[in-house]
N, C-alpha and C positions, 0 to 999 in steps of 0.2 A: 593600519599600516600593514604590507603584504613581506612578506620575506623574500629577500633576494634569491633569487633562481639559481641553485650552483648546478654548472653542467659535471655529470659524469667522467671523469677523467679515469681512461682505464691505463694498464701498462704496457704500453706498445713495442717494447722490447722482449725478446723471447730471452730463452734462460743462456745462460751465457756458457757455452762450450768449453769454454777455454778451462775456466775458474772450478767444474765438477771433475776435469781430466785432471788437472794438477791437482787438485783435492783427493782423487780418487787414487794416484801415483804419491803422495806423500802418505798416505794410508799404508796403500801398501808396501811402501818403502819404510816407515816403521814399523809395521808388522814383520816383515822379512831382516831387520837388524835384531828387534825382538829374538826371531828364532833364531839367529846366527849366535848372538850373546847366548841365550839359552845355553846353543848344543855346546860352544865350548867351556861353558863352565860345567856343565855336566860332563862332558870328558874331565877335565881337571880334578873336579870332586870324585871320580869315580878314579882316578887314580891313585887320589890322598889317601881313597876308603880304603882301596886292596893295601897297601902301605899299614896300616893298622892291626899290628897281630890281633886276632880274637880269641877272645877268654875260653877257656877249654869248659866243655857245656858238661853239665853237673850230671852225675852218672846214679841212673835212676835205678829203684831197688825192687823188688818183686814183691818180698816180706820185711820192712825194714821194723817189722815189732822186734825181732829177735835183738837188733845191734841196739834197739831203742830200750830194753829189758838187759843187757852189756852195759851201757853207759849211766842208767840210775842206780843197778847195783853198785857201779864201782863207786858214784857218788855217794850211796851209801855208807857204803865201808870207808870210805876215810871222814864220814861224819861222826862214824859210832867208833873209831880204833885210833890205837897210840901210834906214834910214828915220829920219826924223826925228819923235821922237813931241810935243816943245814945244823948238823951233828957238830962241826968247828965254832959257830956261831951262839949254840945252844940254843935255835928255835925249833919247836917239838911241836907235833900236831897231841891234840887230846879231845877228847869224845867230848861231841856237845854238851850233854846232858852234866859229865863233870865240870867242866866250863860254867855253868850254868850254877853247880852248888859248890864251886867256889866263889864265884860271884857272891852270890847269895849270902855264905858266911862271911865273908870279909865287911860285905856293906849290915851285917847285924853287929861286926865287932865292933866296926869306926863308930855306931851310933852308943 
């Protein structure tokens, strides 16, 4: 048995003008809405942003051991000294280490 002969059938129509132009116009026509949306939201945002006061920028120190050797002594001293923290109320600051050996004896008493 021989196989039927298929002739070659090519595409005799060339490429269609019409279909790449409006193709190529709808492209560029949302490309060009694209940038329109774009710039006006970027105008918009960039006006909300100037609207937003800015935090005042944190002011930087040359030697800051000094103020850093200020602020652990003072933590010191109200860890190790008496004070009165509300005098009407009677709450008194008292040095850790007392704190500590009254603790201490009260929970040898209770046992």
């Amino acid at each position: 048995m021989s196989e039927p002969q298929q002739s070659a059938q090519h595409e005799t129509a060339g490429i269609h003008v019409r279909g790449v132009v409006l193709g190529a116009a709808a492209i560029a026509l949302g490309i060009g809405l694209a940038a329109l949306a774009s710039y006006f939201l970027w105008k918009r945002w960039s006006v909300q942003a100037e609207a937003v006061p800015s935090a005042a920028s944190p002011e930087l120190q040359s030697a800051p051991q000094q103020e850093r050797a200020r602020y652990f002594a003072e933590k010191q001293h109200l860890l190790t000294s008496w004070g009165w923290i509300d005098k009407q109320r009677g709450i008194a600051r008292i040095p850790v280490d007392e704190a500590m050996r009254i603790m201490a004896s009260t929970t040898r008493e209770q046992k």
